[in-house]
PABALO-922152 format. One record per residue (C-alpha): x, z, y; residue number from 1; residue in one letter. Coordinates in Angstrom, 2 decimals, m for minus. Example, Ala and Ser with C-alpha at 12.3 -4.5 7.8 and 13.67 -1.06 7.14 Angstrom:
// residues 2
SITE_east_up_north_i_aa
SITE_12.30_7.80_m4.50_1_A
SITE_13.67_7.14_m1.06_2_S
END
This chain:
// residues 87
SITE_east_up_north_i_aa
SITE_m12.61_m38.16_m29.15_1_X
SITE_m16.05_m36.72_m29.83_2_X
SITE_m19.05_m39.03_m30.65_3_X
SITE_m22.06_m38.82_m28.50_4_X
SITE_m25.39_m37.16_m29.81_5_X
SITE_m27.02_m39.55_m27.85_6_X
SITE_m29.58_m42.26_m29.35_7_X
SITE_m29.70_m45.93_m28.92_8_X
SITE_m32.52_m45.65_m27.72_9_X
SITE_m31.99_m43.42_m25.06_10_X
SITE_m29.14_m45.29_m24.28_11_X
SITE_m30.55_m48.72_m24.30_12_X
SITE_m34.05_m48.49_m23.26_13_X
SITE_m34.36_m51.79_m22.11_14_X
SITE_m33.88_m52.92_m26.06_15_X
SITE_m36.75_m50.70_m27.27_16_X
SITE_m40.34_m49.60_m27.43_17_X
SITE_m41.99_m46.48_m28.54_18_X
SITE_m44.42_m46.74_m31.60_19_X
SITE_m46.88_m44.45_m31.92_20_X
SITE_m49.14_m44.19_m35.15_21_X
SITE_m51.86_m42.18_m35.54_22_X
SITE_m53.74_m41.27_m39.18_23_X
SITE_m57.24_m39.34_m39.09_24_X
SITE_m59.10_m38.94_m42.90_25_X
SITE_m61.69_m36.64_m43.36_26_X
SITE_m59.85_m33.49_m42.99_27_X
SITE_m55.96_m34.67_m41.89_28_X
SITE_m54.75_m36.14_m38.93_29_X
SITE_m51.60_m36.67_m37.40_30_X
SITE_m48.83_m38.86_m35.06_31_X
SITE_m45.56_m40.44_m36.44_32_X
SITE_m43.75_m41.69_m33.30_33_X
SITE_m40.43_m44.12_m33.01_34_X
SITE_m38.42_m46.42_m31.08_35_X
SITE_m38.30_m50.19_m32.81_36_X
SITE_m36.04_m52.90_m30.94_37_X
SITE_m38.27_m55.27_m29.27_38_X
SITE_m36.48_m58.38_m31.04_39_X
SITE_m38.86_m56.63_m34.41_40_X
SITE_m41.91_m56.22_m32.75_41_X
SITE_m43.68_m59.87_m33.96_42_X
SITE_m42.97_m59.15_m37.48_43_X
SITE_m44.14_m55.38_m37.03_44_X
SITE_m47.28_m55.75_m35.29_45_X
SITE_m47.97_m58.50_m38.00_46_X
SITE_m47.23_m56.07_m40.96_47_X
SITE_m49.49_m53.07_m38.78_48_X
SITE_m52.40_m55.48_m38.76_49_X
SITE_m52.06_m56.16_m42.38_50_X
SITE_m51.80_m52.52_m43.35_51_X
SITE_m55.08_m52.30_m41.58_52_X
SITE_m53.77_m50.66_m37.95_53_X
SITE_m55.90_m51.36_m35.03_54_X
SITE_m54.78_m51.78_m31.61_55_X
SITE_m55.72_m48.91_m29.63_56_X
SITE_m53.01_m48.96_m26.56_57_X
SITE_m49.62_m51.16_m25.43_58_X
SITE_m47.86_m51.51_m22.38_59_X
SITE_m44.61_m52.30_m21.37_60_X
SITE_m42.70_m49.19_m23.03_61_X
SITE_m45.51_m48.05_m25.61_62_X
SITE_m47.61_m49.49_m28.10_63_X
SITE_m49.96_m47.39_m30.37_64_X
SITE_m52.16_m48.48_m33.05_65_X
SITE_m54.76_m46.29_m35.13_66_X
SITE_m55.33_m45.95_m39.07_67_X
SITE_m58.60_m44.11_m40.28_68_X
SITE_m60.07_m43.60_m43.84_69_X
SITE_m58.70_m42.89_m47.17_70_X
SITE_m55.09_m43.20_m47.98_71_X
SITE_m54.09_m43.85_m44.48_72_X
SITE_m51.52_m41.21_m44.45_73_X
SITE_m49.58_m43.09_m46.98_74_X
SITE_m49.72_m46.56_m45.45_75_X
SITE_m48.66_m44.86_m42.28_76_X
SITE_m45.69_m43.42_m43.63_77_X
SITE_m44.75_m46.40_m45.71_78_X
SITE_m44.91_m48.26_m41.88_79_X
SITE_m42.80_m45.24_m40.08_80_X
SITE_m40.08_m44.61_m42.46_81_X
SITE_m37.33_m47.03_m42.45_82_X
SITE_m37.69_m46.52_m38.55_83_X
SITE_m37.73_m42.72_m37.81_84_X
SITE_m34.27_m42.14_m38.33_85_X
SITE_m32.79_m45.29_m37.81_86_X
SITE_m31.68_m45.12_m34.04_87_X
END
């Protein structure tokens, strides 16, 4: 029997929401995008807004917040990582 390629996400919607963070600095930008269950999102919006993330958008299947300045990038990743390949 053959395991599906299919995410958990994907498979389970109703469980997740799409993160979205964006990074600008003076000359680098960029999006880092992943699902999170929504049972983590208290503790992860409180560890974006002490990184320094602002909200810029959330609904009922997104929710994106915004990094600018210096050394963003890093934070950003730091935040994305043990996320983007998770489910």
């Amino acid at each position: 029997m053959e395991r599906s390629n299919v995410s958990k996400s994907k498979l389970y919607p109703h469980l997740f929401k799409k993160i979205i963070l964006s990074f600008s600095e003076p000359e680098l930008y960029g999006v880092y995008v992943f699902p999170i269950y929504k049972i983590q999102l208290p503790s992860f919006k409180h560890t974006v807004k002490a990184a320094g993330g602002e909200l810029y958008f959330e609904d009922g299947r997104v929710l994106h917040y915004c990094f600018e300045g210096e050394g963003c990038v890093l934070t950003v990743h730091d935040l994305a990582l043990p996320h983007m390949y998770k489910h």
